[in-house]
N, C-alpha and C positions, 0 to 999 in steps of 0.2 A: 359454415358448419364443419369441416373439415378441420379448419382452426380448431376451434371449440374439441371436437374428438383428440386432436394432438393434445393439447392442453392439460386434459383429465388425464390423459397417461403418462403426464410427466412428473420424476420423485423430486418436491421440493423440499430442502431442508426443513427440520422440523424448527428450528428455532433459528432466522435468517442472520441476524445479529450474530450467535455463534458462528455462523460458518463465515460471513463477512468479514468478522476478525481474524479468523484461521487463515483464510487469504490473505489478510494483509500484513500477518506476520511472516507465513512467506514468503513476501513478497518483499518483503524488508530486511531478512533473512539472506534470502537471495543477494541484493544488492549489498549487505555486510560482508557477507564471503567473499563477493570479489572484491570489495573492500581492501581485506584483510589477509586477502592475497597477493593485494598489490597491485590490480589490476585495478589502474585509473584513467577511464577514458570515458569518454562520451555517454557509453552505454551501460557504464557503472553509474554515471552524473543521471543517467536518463530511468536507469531502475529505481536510485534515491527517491526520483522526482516523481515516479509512479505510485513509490509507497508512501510517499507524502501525501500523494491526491488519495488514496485507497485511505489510509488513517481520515484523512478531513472526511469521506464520503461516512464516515462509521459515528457521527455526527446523528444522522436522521435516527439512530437506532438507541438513541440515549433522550431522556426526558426534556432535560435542560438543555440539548444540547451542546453538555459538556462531557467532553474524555474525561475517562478516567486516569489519572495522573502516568501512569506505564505507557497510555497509547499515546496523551497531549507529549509525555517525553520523546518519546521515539517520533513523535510527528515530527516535532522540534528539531532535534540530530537531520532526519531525511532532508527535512529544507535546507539544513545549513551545508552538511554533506553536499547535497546535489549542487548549489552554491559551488562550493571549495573547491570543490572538483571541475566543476564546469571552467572556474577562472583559472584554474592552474592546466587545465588541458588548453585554451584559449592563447593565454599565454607561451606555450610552448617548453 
């Protein structure tokens, strides 16, 4: 019961898709900056690889369960980014 009371007072997006994508351009964002700052380490390879999996998860919110072409593209960059970076920090 208790649950159930928490539940009804909590504000959820009105349209989950939007705000899911909003996230996950931040989040891709995010790991472009440090990017593009120059900062290549682990945890640049590891933000990549979060907005890789956040783009795949944006998947349930489309019909066919296809992106549309902006997010399959930036999917695409994140995996290979997170890649590059992960082998060139590896590497030394």
């Amino acid at each position: 019961d208790d649950i159930e009371s928490r539940k009804s007072k909590l504000q959820l997006p009105a349209n989950p898709g939007e705000f899911c994508t909003e996230r996950c351009f931040k989040a891709f964002l995010y790991a472009d900056n440090l990017d593009r700052e120059g900062v290549r380490t682990k945890a640049t390879a590891a933000a990549f690889r979060t907005a890789a999996l956040l783009f795949e998860a944006l998947k349930q919110f489309f019909p066919t369960s296809t992106l549309p072409e902006e997010i399959a593209t930036r999917l695409k960059y994140s995996v290979w980014r997170a890649s590059h970076i992960a082998q060139k920090v590896a590497a030394g």
